[in-house]
PyMOL CGO cylinders between C-alpha atoms (Angstrom):
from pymol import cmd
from pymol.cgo import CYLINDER

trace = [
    CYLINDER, 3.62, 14.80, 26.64, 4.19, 16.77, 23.31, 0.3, 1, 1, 1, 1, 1, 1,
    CYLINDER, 4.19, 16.77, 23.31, 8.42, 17.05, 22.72, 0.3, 1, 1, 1, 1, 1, 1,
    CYLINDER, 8.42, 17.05, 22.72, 10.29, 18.68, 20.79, 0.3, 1, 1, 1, 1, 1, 1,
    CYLINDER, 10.29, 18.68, 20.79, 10.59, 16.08, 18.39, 0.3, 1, 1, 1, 1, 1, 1,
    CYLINDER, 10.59, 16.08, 18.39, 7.12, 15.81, 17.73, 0.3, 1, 1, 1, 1, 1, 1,
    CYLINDER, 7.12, 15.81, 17.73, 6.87, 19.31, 16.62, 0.3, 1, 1, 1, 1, 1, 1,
    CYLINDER, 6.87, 19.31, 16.62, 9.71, 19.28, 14.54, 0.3, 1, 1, 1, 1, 1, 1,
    CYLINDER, 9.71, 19.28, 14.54, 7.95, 16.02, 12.98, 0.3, 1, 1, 1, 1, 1, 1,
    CYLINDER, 7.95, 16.02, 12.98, 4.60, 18.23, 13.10, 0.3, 1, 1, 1, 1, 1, 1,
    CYLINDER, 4.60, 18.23, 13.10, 6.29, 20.96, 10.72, 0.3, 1, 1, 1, 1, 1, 1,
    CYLINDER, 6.29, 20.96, 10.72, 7.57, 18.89, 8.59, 0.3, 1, 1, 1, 1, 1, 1,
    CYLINDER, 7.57, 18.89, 8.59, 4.56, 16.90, 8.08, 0.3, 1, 1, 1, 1, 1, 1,
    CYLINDER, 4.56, 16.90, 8.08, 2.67, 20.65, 7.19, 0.3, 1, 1, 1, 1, 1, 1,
    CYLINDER, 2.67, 20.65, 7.19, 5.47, 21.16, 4.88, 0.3, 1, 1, 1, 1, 1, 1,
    CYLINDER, 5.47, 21.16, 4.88, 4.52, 17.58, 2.69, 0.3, 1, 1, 1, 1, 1, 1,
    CYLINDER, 4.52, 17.58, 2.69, 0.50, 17.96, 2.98, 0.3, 1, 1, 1, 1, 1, 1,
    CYLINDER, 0.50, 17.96, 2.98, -1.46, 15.66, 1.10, 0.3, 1, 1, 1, 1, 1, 1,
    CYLINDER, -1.46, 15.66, 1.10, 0.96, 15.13, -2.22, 0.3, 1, 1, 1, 1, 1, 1,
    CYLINDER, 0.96, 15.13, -2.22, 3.01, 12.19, -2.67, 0.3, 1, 1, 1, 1, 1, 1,
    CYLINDER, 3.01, 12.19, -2.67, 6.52, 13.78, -1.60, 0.3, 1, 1, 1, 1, 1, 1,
    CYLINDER, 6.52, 13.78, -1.60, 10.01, 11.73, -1.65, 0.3, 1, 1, 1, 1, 1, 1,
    CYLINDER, 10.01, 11.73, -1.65, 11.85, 13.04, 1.31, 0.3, 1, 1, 1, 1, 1, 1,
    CYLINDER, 11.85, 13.04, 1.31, 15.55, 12.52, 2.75, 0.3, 1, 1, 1, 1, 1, 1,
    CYLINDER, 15.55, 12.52, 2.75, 17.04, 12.42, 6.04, 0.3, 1, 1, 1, 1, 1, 1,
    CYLINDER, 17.04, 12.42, 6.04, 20.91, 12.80, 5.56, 0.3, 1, 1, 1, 1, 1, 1,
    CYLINDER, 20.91, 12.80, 5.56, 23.71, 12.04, 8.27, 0.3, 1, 1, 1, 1, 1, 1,
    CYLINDER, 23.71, 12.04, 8.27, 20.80, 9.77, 10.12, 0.3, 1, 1, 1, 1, 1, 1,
    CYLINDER, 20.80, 9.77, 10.12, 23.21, 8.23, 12.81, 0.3, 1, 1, 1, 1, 1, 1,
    CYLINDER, 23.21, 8.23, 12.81, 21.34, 6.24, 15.46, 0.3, 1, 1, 1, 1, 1, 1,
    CYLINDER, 21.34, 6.24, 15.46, 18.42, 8.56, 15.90, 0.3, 1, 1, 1, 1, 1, 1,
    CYLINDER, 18.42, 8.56, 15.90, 16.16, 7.57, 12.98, 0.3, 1, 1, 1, 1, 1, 1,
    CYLINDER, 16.16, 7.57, 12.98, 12.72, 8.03, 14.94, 0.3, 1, 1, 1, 1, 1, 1,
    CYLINDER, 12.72, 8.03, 14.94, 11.28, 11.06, 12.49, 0.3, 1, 1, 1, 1, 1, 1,
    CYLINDER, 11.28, 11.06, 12.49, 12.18, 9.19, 9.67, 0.3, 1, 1, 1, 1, 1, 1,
    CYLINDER, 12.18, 9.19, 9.67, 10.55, 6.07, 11.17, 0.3, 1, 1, 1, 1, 1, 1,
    CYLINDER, 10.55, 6.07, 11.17, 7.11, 8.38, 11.65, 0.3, 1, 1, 1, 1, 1, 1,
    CYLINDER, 7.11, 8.38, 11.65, 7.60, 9.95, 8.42, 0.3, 1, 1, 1, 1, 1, 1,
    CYLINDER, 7.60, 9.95, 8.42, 7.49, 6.72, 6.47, 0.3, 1, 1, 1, 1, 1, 1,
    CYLINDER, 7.49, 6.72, 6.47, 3.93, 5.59, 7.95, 0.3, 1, 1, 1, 1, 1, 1,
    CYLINDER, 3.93, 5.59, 7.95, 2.52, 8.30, 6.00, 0.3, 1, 1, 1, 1, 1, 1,
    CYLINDER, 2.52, 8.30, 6.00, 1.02, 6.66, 2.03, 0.3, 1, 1, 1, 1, 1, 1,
    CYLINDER, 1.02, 6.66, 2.03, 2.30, 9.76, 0.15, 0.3, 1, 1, 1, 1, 1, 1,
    CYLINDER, 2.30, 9.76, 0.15, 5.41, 9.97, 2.05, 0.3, 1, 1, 1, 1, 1, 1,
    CYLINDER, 5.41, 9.97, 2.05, 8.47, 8.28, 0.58, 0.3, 1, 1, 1, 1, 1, 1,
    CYLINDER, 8.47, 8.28, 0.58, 11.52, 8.56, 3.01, 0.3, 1, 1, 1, 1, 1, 1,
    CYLINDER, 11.52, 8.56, 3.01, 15.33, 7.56, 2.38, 0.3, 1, 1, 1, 1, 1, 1,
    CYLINDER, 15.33, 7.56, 2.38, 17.69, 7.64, 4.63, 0.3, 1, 1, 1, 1, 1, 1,
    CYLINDER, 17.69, 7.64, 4.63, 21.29, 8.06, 4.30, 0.3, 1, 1, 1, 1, 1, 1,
    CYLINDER, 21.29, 8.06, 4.30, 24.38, 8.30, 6.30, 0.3, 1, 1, 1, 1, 1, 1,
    CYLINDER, 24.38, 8.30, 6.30, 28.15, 7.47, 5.56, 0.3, 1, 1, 1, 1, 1, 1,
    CYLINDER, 28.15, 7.47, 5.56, 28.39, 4.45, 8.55, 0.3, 1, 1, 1, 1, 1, 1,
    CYLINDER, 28.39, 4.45, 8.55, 24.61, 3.12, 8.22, 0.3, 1, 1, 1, 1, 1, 1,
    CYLINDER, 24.61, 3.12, 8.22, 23.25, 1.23, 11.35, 0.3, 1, 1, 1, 1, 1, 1,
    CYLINDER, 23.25, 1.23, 11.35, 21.42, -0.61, 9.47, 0.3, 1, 1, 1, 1, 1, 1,
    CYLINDER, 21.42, -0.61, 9.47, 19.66, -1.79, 6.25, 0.3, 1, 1, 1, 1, 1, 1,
    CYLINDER, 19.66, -1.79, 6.25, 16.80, 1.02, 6.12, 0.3, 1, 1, 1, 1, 1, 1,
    CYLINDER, 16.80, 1.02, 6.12, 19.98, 3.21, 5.36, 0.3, 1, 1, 1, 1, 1, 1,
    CYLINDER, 19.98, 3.21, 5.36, 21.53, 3.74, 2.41, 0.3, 1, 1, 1, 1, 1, 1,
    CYLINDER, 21.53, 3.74, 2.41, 25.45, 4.63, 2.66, 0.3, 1, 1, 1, 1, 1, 1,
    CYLINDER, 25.45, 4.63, 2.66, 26.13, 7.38, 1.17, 0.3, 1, 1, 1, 1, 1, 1,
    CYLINDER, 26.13, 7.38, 1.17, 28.82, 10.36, 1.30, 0.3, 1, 1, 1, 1, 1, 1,
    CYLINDER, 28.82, 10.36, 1.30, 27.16, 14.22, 1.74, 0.3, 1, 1, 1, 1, 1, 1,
    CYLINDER, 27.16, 14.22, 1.74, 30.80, 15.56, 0.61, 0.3, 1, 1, 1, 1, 1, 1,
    CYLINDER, 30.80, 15.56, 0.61, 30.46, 13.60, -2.54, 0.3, 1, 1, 1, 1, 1, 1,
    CYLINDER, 30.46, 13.60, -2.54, 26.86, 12.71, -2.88, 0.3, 1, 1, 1, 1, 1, 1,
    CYLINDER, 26.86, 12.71, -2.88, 25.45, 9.83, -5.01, 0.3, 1, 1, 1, 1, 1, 1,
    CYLINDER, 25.45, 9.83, -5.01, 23.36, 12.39, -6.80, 0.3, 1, 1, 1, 1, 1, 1,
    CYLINDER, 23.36, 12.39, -6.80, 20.39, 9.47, -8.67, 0.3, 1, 1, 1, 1, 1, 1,
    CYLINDER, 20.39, 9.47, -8.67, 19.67, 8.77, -5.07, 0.3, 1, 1, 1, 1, 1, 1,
    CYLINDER, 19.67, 8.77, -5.07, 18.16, 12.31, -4.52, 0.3, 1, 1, 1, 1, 1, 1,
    CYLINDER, 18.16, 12.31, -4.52, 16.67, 12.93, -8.01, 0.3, 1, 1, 1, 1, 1, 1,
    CYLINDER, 16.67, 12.93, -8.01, 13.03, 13.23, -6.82, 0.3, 1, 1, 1, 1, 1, 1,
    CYLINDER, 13.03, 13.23, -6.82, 13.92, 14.74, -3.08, 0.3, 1, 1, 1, 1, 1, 1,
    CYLINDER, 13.92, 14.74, -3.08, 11.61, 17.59, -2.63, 0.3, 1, 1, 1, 1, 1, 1,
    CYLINDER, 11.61, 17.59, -2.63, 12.52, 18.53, 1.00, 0.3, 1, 1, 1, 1, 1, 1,
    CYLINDER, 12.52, 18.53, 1.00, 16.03, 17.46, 2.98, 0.3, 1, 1, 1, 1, 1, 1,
    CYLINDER, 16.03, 17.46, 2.98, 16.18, 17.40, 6.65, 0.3, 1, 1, 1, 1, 1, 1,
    CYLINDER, 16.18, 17.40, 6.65, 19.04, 16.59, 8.79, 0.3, 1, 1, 1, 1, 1, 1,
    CYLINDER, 19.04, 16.59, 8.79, 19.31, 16.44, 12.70, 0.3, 1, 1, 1, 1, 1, 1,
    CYLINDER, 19.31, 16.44, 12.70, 22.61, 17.31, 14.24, 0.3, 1, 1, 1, 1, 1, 1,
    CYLINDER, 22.61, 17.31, 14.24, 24.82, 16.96, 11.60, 0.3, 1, 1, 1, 1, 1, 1,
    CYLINDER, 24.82, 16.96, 11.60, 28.37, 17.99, 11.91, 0.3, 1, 1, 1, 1, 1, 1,
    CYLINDER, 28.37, 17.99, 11.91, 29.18, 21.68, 10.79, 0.3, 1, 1, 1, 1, 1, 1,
    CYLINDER, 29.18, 21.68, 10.79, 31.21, 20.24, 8.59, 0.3, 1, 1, 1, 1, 1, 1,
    CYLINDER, 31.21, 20.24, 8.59, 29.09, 18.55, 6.29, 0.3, 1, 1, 1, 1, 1, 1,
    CYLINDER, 29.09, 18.55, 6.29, 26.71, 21.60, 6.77, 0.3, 1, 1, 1, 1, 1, 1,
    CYLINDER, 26.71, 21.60, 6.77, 27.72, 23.32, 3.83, 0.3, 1, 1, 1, 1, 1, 1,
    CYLINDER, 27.72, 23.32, 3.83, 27.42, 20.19, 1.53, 0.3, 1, 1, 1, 1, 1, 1,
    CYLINDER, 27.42, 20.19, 1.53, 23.68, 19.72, 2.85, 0.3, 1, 1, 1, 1, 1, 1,
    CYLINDER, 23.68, 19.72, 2.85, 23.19, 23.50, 1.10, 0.3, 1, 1, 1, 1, 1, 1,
    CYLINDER, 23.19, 23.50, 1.10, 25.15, 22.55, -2.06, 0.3, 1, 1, 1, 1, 1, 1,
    CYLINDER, 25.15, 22.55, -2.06, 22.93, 19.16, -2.53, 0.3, 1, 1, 1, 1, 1, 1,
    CYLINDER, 22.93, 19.16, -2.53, 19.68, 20.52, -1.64, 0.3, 1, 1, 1, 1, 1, 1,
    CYLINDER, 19.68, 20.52, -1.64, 20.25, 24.03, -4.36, 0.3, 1, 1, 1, 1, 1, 1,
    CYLINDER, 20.25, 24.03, -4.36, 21.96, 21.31, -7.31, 0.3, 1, 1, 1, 1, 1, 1,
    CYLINDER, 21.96, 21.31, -7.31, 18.65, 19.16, -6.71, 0.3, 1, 1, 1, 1, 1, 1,
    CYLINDER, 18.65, 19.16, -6.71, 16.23, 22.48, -6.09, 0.3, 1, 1, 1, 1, 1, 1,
    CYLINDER, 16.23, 22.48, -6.09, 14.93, 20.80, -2.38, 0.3, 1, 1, 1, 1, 1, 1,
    CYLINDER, 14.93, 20.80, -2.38, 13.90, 22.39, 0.37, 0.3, 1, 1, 1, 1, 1, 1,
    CYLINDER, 13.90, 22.39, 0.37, 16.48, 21.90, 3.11, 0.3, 1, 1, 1, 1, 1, 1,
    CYLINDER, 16.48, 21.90, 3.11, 15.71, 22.12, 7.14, 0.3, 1, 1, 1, 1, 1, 1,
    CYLINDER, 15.71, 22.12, 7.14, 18.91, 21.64, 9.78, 0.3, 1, 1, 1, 1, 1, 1,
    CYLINDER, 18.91, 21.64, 9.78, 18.36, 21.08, 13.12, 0.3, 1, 1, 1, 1, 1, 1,
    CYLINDER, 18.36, 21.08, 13.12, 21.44, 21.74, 14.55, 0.3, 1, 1, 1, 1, 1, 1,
    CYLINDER, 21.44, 21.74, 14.55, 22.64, 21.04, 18.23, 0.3, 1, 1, 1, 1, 1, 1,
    CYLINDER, 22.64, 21.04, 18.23, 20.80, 23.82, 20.38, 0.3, 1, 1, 1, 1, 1, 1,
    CYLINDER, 20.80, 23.82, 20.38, 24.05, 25.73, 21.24, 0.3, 1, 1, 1, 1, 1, 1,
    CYLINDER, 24.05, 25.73, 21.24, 25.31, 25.77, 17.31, 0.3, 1, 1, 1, 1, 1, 1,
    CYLINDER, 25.31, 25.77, 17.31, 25.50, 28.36, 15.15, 0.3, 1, 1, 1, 1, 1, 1,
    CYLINDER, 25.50, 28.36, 15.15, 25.57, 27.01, 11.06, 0.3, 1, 1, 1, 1, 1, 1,
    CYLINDER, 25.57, 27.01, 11.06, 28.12, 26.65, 9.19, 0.3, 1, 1, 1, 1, 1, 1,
    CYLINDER, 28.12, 26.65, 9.19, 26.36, 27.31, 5.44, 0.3, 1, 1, 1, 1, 1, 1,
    CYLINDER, 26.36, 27.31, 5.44, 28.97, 29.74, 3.94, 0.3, 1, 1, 1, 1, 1, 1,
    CYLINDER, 28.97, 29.74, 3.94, 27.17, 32.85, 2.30, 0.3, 1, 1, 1, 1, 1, 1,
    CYLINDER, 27.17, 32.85, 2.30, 24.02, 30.74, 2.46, 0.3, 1, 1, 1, 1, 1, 1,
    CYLINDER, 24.02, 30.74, 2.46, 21.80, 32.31, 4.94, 0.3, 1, 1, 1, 1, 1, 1,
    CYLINDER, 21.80, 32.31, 4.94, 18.92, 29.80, 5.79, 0.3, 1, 1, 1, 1, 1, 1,
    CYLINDER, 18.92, 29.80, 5.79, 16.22, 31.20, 7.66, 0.3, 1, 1, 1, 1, 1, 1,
    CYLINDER, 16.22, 31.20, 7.66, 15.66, 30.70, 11.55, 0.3, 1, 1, 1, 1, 1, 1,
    CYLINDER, 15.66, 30.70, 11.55, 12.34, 28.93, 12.15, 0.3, 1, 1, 1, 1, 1, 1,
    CYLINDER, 12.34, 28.93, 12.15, 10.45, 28.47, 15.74, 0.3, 1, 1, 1, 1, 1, 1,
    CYLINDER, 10.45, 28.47, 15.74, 7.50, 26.42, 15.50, 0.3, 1, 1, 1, 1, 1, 1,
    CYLINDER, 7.50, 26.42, 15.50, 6.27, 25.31, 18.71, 0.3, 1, 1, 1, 1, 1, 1,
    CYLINDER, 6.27, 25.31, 18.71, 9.30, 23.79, 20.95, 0.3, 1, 1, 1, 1, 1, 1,
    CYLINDER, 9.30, 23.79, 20.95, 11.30, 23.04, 17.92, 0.3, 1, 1, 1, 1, 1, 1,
    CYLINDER, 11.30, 23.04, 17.92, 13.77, 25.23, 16.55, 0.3, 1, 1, 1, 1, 1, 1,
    CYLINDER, 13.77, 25.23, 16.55, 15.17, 25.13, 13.30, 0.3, 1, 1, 1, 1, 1, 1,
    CYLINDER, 15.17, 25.13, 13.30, 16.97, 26.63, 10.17, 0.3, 1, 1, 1, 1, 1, 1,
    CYLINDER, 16.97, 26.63, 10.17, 15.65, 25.81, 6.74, 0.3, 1, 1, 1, 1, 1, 1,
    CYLINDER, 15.65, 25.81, 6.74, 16.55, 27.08, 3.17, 0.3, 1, 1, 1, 1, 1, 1,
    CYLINDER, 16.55, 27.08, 3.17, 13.41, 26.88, 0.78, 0.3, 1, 1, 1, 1, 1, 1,
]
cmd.load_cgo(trace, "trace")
């Protein structure tokens, strides 16, 4: 059975193509499993960061005030469910290092970007906001 997740995986997957593309997750928690499918992929680079990591695969690091050399060759930024109020950071990082930013925030949650407007997207069962 196709879920959710796998779409959202799906798009962003369409988004990287065939070039070798260092992506971040940001505010991973517990729920690393994109990430985890992400990195199988040879021109896929993935780091992972959140301010409590789980584990070693994460790097600690604070959105608010955001070790900036860890992003320098980020092309896209994805986070799942991260607290609306880190949601405005995630903007600020992804325009200072010129990323492409995708939230997926809880279903019933409306951003909280500011005077940022990122763009609703629907692709399959996932739904999604992202900021180009």
């Amino acid at each position: 059975m196709i879920t959710m997740w796998q779409d959202f995986t799906e798009y962003i997957l369409n988004e990287a193509g065939s070039r070798k593309i260092t992506i971040a997750e940001i505010a991973v928690g517990k729920f690393d499993r994109i990430a985890e499918t992400l990195s199988k992929k040879d021109n896929i680079t993935i780091i992972k960061t959140d301010i409590l990591p789980k584990d070693d695969t994460i790097i600690k690091d604070d959105v608010t005030n955001p070790n900036l050399e860890l992003y320098k060759d980020v092309k896209l930024i994805y986070s799942i469910r991260p607290p609306s109020e880190l949601q405005p950071y995630l903007v600020k990082l992804a325009e200072k290092i010129d990323s492409q930013l995708i939230i997926k925030p809880l279903a019933n949650e409306d951003l909280n970007t500011g005077k940022v407007k990122m763009k609703l997207k629907n692709f399959k069962r996932a739904s999604f906001y992202i900021l180009r």
